[in-house]
VMD Tcl script that draws the C-alpha trace (Angstrom):
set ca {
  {155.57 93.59 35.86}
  {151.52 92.10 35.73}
  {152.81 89.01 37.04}
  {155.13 90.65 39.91}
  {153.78 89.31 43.31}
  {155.01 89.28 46.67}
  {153.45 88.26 49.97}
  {151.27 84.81 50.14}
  {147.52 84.93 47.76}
  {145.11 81.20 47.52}
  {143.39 80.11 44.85}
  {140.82 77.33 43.95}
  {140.43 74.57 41.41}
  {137.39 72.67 40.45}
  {136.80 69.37 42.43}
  {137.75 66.57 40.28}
  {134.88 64.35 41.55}
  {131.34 64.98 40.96}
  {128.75 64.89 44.37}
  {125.82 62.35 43.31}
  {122.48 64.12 42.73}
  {120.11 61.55 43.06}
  {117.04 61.64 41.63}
  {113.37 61.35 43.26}
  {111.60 58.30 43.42}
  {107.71 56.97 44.04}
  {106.93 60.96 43.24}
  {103.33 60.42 41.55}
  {102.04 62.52 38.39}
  {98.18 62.15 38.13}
  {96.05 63.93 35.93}
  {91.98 64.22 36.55}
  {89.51 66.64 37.96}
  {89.12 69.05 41.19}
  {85.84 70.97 42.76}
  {88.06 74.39 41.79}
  {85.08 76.17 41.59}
  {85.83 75.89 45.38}
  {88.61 78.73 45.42}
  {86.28 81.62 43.21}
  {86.39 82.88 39.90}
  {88.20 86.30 38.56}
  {86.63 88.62 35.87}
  {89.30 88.93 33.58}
  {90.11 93.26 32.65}
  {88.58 92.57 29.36}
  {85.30 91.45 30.52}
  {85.58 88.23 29.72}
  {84.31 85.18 31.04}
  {85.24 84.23 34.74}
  {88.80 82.80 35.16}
  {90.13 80.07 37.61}
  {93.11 78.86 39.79}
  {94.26 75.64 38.91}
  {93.06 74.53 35.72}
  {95.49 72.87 33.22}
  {98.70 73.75 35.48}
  {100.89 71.14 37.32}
  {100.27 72.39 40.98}
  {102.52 70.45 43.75}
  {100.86 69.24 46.71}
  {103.38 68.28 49.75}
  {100.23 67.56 52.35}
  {96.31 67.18 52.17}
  {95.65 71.06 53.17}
  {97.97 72.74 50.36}
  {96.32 70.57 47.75}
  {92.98 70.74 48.85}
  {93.98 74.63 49.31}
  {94.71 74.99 45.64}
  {92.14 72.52 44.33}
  {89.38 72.03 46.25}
  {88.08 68.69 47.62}
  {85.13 66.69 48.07}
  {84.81 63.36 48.72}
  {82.48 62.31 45.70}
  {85.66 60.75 43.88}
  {83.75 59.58 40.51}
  {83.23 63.46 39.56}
  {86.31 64.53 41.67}
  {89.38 61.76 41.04}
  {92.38 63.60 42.44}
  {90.80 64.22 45.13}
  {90.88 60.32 45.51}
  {94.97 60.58 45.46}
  {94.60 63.67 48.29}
  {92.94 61.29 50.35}
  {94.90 57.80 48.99}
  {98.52 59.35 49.66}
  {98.49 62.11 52.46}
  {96.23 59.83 55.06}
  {96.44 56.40 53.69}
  {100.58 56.85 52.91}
  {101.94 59.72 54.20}
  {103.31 59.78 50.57}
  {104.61 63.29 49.31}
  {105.07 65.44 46.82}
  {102.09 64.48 43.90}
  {101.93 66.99 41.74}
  {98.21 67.18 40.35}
  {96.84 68.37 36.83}
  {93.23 69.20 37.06}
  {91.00 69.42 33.51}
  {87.86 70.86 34.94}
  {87.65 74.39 33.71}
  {84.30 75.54 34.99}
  {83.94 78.19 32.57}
  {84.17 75.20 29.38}
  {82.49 72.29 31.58}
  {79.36 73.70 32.69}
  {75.94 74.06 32.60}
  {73.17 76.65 33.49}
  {70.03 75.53 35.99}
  {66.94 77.79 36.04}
  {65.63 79.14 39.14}
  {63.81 76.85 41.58}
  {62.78 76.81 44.97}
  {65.19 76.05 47.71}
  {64.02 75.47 51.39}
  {66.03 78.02 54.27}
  {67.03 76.57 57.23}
  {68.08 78.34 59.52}
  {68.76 80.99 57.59}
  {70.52 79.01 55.33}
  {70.15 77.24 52.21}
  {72.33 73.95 50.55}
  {72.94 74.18 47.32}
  {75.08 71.57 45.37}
  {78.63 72.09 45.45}
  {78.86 72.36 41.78}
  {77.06 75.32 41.86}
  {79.70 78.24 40.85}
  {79.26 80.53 43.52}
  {79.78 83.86 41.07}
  {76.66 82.56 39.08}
  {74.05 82.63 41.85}
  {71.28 84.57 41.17}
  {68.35 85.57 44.05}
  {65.34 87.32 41.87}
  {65.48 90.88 43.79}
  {67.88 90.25 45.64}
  {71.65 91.08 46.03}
  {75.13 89.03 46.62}
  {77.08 90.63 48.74}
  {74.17 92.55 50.74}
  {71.24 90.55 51.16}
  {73.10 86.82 51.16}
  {76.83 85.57 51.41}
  {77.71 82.19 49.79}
  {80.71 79.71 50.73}
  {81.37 76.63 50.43}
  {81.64 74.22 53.21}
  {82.44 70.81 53.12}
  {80.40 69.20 50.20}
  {77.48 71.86 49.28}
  {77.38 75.37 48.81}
  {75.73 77.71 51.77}
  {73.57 80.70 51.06}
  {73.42 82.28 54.15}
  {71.11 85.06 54.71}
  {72.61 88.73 55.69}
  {71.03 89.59 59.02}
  {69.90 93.37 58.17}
  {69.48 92.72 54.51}
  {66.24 93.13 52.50}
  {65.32 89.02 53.10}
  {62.71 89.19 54.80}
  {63.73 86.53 58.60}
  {60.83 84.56 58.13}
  {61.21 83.39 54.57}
  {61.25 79.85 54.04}
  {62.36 79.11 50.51}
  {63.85 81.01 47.92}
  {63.87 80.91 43.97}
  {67.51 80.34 43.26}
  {69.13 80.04 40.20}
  {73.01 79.14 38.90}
  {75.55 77.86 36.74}
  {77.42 75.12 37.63}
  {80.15 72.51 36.60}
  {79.63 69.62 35.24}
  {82.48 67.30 35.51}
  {80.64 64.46 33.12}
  {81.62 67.19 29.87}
  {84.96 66.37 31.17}
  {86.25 64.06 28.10}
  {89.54 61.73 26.98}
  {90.97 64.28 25.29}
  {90.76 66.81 27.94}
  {92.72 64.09 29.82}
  {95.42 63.72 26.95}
  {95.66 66.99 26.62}
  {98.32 68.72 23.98}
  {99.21 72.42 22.84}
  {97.00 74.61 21.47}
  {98.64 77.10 18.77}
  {95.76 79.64 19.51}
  {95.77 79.92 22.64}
  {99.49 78.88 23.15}
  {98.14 76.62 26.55}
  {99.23 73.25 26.75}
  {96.93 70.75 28.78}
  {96.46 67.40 30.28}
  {99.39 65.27 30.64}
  {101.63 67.18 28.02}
  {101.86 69.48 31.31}
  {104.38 66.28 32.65}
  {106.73 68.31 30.74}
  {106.72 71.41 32.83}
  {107.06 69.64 36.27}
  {110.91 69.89 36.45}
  {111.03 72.92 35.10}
  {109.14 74.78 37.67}
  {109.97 72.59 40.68}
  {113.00 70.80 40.32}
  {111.36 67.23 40.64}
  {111.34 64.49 38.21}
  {108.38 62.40 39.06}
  {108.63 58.70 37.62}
  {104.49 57.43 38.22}
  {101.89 58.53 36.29}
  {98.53 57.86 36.97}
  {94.74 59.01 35.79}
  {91.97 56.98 38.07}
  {88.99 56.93 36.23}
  {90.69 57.11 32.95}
  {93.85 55.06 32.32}
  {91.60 51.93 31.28}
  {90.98 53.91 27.88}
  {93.43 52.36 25.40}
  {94.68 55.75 23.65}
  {95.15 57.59 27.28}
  {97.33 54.30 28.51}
  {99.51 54.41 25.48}
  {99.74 58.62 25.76}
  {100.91 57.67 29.23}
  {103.16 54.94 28.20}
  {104.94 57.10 25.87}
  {104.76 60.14 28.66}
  {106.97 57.86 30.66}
  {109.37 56.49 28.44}
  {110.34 60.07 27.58}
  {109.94 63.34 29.75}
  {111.13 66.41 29.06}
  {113.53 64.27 26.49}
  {115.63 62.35 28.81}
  {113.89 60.97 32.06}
  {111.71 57.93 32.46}
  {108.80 57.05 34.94}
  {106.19 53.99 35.06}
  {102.33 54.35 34.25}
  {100.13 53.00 36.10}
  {97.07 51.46 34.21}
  {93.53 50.39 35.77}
  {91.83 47.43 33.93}
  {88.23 48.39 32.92}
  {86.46 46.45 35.40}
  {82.99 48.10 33.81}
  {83.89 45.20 30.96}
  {85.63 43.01 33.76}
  {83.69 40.87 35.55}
  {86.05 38.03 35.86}
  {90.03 37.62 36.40}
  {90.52 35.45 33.61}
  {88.93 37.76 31.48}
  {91.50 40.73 32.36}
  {93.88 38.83 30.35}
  {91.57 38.87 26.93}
  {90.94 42.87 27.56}
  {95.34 43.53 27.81}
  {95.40 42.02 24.49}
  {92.78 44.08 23.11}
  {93.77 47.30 24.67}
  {97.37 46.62 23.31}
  {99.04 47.24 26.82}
  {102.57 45.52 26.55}
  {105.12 48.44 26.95}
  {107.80 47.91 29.76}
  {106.79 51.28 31.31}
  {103.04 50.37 32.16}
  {101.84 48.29 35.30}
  {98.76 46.77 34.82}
  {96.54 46.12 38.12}
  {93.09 44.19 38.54}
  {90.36 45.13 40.62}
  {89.48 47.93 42.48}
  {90.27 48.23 46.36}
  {87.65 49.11 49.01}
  {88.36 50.09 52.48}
  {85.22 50.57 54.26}
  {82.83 52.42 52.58}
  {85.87 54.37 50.33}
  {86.81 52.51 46.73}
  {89.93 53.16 45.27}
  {91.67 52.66 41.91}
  {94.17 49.84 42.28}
  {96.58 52.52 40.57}
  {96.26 55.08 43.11}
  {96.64 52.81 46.17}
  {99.71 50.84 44.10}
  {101.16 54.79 43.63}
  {100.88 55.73 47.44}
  {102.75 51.98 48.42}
  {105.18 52.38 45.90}
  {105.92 56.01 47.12}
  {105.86 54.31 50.78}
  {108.05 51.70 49.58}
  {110.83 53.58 47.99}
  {110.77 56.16 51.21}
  {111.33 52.92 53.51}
  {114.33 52.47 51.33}
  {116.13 55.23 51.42}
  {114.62 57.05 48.32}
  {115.88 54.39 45.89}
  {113.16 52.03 44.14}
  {115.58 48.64 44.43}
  {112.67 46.96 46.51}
  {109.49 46.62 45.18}
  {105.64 46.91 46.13}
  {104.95 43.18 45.75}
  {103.86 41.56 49.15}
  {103.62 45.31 51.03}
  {100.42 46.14 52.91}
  {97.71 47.32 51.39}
  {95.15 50.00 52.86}
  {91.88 48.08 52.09}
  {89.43 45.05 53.17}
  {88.31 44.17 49.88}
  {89.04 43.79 46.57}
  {85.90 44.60 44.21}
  {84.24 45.55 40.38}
  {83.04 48.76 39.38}
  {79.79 48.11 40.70}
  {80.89 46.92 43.87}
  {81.05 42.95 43.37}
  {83.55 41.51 45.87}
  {86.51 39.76 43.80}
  {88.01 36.60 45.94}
  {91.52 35.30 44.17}
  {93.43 32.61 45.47}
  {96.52 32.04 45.26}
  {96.48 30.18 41.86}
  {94.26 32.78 40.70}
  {96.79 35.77 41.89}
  {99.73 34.00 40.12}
  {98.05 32.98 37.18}
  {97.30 37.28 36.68}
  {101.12 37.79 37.65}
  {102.08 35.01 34.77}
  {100.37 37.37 32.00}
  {102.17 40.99 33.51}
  {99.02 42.42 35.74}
  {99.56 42.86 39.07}
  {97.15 42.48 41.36}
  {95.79 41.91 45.42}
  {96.03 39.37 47.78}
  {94.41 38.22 51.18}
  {96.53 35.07 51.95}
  {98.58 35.37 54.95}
  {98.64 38.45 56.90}
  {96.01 41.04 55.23}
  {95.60 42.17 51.74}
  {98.91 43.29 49.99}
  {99.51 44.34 46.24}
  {100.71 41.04 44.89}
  {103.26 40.94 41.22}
  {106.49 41.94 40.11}
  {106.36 42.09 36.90}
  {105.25 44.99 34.11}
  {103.03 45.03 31.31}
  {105.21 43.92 28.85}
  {105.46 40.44 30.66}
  {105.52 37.93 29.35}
  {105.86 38.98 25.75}
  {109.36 40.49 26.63}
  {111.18 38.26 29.64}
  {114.26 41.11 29.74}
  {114.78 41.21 33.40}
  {114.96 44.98 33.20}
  {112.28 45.50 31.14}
  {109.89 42.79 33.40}
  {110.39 43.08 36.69}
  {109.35 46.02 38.57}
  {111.62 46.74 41.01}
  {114.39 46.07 38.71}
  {113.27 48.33 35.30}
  {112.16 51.20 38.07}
  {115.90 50.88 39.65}
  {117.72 51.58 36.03}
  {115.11 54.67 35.29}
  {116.04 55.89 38.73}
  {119.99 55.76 38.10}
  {119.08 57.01 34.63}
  {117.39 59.65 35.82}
  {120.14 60.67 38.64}
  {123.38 60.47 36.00}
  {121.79 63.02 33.91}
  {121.03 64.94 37.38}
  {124.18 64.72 38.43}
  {126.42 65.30 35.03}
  {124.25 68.00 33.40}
  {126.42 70.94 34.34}
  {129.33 68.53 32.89}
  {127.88 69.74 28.95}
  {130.22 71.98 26.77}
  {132.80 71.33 29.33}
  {136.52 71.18 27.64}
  {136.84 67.22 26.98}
  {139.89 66.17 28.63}
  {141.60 63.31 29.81}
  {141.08 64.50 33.19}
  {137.37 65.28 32.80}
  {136.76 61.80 31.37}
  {138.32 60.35 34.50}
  {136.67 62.55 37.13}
  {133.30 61.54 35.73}
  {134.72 57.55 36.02}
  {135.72 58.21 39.30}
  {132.68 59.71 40.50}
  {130.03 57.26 38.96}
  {132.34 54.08 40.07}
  {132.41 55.99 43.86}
  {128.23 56.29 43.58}
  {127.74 52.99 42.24}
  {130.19 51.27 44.95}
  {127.93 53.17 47.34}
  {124.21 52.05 46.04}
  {126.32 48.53 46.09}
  {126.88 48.94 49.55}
  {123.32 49.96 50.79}
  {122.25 46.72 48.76}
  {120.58 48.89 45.89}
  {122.54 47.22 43.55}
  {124.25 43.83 43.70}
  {127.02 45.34 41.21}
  {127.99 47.91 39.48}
  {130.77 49.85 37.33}
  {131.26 52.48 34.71}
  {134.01 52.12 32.08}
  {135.15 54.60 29.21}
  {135.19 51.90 26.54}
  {137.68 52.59 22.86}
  {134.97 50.79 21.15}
  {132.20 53.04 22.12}
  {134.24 55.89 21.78}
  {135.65 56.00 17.82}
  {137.20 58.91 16.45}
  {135.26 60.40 14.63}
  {132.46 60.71 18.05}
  {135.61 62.06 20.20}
  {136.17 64.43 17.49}
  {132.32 66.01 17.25}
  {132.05 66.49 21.44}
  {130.48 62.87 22.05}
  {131.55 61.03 24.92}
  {130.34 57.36 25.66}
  {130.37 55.77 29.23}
  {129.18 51.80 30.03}
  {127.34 51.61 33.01}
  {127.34 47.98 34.29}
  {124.61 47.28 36.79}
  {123.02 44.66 38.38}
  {119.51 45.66 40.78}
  {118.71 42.52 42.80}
  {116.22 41.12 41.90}
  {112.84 40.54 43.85}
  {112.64 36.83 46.10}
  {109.40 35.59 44.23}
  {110.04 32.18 44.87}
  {111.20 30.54 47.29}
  {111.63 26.95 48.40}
  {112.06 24.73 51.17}
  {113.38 21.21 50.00}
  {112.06 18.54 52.66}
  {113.69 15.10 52.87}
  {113.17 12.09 55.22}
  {116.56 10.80 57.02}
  {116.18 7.79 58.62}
  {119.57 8.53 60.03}
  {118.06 10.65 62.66}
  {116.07 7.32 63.33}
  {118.98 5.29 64.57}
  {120.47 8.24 66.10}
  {117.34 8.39 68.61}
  {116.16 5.27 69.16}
  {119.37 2.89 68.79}
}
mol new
graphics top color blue
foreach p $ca { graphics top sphere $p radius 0.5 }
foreach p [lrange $ca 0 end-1] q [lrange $ca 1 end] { graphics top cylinder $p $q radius 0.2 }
display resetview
């Protein structure tokens, strides 16, 4: 009688075709240092010493006020790099999310300065911002109830207490702190790893907690002020060509232009710094705009971001030939760099991309990636192209990862067909892709794989590819002549 029914009942099946999940694109990764000291220290219960926010965590930043909220900022960019990216992608590019890793700790990187005198103005006093707040010290004198401290801007204020035991009319006080000291900061702070003591992983081996915590996959790395070291470029090259064990991303790498002083001469320092792999881009100089100077990785992050955004999330265009928020290109020390044309293409020919004021302003000027033009693979080389088959890369295993341990059918080989062929006939028809197809091949599927759970699909693809040359054939017909005059 348990399957006795009368009167009318529904029920529901599983949709045979998946909906795409696509994933994010020009979402930058950079790791570096942050005034933190900015947002306080915490004494931990056991007494320990001070504690702070936002020190070897991935922290997501969606405008300039919620990072600088978390992290701090200051506009002296050598001691303070991501604070460089706040400024590069929120105001420059209205590029978001970055997700930021900062390596200051100012209880490891610091330093302790005796007392000395410090003039009151006003009833104030500017101290460095470095100085960690917590660690001020007034001989006779008490935070709290004779003098508050904040920080505002770039400095730290003591501000007198009106009704405190200072007397009004002093004019200087004996002041003495600890405070960070962002030059301790080394490479291997930068690199990071896991430490089995303290179980804390650091630098960019945090790349591998982004997507779990937020749900983003972000595909550029960057580290101004530090990807010209060969050891963190490689850690970052092999950071993108494998995060969290299946997605990809691109690293962006800053020629040392300390060493630098000439273009041709970039092409001598790639060789020795061993940067070839398809997942670096390589850029020469620096940018300036106005009195600001910029990594030529950070500004190429924030266009690419801009870039991809203008095309509908998906990275089939490149940067190449794009605006570029600057009025010079320059050296570490702040000698102007002038390329021509020849000069710009002759970088491109050797896989560094770099900046061009021809027609129309300064843009970022090369397609291809570091691995150019020791590997002339189309999707390994050109930008645009190698970023486009990370990004569908990246969305199939978005899309199909709920499809694991599912019972392998017939059917459920077909419905993921069917759904990648409808995607890819889509991407084809926004101009993402030229071509494309997926096909459940005999050959790539043998018994024996069938038989342990493995299931192989071909993805044919085809990104265009980007116009770099183009060219206008001009020929004299003397036709034309006896047309007009005869």
């Amino acid at each position: 009688m348990s399957d006795f029914f009368h009167g009318i009942k529904t029920r529901q099946v599983r949709t045979s075709i998946s909906t795409p999940v696509t994933a994010a694109s020009g979402v930058t990764f950079v790791v570096g240092t942050a005034p933190v000291q900015m947002n306080g220290g915490t004494k931990p219960e056991d007494g320990g010493p001070l504690e702070f926010k936002g020190v070897n965590v991935p922290i997501m930043g969606m405008n300039n006020a919620e990072a600088a909220t978390q992290l701090g900022y200051s506009d002296d960019w050598k001691k303070y790099s991501l604070c460089e990216v706040m400024y590069n992608h929120y105001r420059l590019y209205s590029t978001s999310p970055v997700f930021y890793v900062n390596v200051l700790d100012p209880a490891k990187h610091r330093k302790t300065v005796g007392a000395a005198m410090f003039k009151i103005t006003d009833k104030r006093a500017t101290l460095p911002l470095e100085v960690i707040a917590e660690s001020v010290a007034v001989e006779d004198y008490t935070a709290g109830e004779d003098f508050e401290l904040f920080y505002d801007g770039n400095a730290l204020i003591l501000e007198i207490v009106e009704g405190g035991n200072i007397s009004a009319g002093v004019t200087e006080l004996p002041i003495a702190f600890d405070a960070v000291d962002p030059s301790l900061v080394t490479k291997a702070d930068i690199i990071g790893g896991f430490n089995v003591v303290t179980k804390q992983t650091t630098g960019f081996e945090l790349i591998e907690q982004v997507f779990p915590r937020f749900g983003i996959v972000p595909d550029i790395l960057i580290a101004p002020g530090w990807s010209h070291d060969a050891e963190v470029a490689a850690i970052m090259a092999a950071k993108a060509t494998n995060i969290n064990g299946v997605f990809t991303a691109k690293a962006l790498i800053d020629v040392d232009t300390t060493v630098v002083k000439h273009y041709a001469d970039a092409v001598a320092w790639k060789r020795a710094q061993n940067i070839y792999s398809k997942e670096q881009i390589l850029l020469f100089p620096k940018f300036r705009l106005a009195e600001r100077v910029f990594h030529a990785s950070t500004q190429a992050a924030g266009l690419t971001g801009r870039t991809d955004s203008n095309n509908n999330g998906a990275p089939s265009e490149g940067p190449s030939n794009k605006l570029l928020q600057m009025n010079a290109a320059v050296l570490d020390d702040g000698t102007e760099v002038i390329l021509d044309l020849q000069q710009a293409n002759y970088l491109n020919s050797q896989g560094i991309v770099t900046a061009l004021n021809f027609i129309g302003g300064f843009v970022l000027w090369g397609n291809e990636t570091a691995c150019y033009p020791a590997n002339t693979d189309i999707k390994d080389y050109f930008i645009s192209v190698s970023r486009m088959f990370g990004w569908v890369g990246n969305s199939l295993i978005l899309t199909y990862w709920n499809q694991v341990d599912r019972k392998m059918s017939r059917r459920f080989i077909d419905s993921i067909v069917d759904s990648v062929n409808i995607w890819l006939n889509a991407l084809v028809s926004e101009e993402h892709l030229l071509g494309g197809r997926v096909e459940f091949r005999a050959e790539d599927n043998p018994l024996t794989a069938l038989m342990s759970g493995k299931a192989s699909f071909r993805i044919f693809m085809t990104p265009p590819s980007p116009a770099k040359e183009i060219e206008f054939v001009l020929e004299y017909d003397p036709a034309y002549v006896t047309a007009a005059l005869l």
